[in-house]
N, C-alpha and C positions, 0 to 999 in steps of 0.2 A: 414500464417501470424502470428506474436508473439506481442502479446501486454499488455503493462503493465501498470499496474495500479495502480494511487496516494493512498498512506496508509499514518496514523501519526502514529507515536509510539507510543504505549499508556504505554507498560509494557516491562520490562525487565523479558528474563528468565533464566534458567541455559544457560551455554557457551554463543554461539550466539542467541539463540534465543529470541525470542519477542514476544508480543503482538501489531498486527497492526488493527487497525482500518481504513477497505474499508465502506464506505456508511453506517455506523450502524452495520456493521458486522466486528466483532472481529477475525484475523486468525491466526496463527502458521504462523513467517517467521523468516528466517534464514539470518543473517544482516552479517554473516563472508565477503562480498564483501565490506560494509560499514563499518561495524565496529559498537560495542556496545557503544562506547565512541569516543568523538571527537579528536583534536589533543591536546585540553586543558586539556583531561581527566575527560571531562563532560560527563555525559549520554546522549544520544540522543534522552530521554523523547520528546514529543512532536514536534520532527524534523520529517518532511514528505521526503518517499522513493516511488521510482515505483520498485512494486511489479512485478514477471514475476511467477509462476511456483513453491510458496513459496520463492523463494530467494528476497533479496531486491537489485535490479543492481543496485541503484545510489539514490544518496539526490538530493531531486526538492526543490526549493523552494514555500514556501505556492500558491501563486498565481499563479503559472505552476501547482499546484498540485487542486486546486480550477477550473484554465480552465478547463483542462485535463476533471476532472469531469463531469464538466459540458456539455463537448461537449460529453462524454460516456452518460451521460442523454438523449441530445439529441439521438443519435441511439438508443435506449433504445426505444423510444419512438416509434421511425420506425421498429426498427428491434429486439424485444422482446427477441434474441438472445443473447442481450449483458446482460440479466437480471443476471445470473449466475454470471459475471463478479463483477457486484456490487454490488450486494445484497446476493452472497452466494447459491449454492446448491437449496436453499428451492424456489427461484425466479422461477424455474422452473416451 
């Protein structure tokens, strides 16, 4: 199963990369499937992606990307397995 997980942008970095911010946790993603800039040739500062595997597949909007969350909370809660997921490595 592959599941991906709501980040906001927080940083730009060389080429595609970014700075994504999952649950408090800052990671390394690679936006080349999104794009670093919009079609208006904005940055996409603070525009939320689902994350998969470092890459970012696709822009959610806040509110898909706040459920999303929030239903990962919830399993989290059952299944301590998704800790990783949202909180990084150290959840473990």
């Amino acid at each position: 199963m592959c599941i991906g997980i709501p980040g906001r942008i927080c940083e730009l970095g060389e080429g595609n990369l970014a700075r994504v911010e999952v649950s408090g946790v800052k990671r390394e993603v690679d936006l080349t499937l999104v794009g670093t800039h919009d079609e208006h040739g904005a940055p996409r500062l603070g525009q939320w992606v689902l994350v998969h595997v470092g890459f970012a597949m696709s822009l959610i909007n806040e509110q898909e990307a706040l459920d999303t969350l929030d239903a990962l909370q919830n399993m989290f809660d059952v299944e301590p397995d998704v800790g990783p997921l949202l909180y990084g490595e150290e959840a473990c």
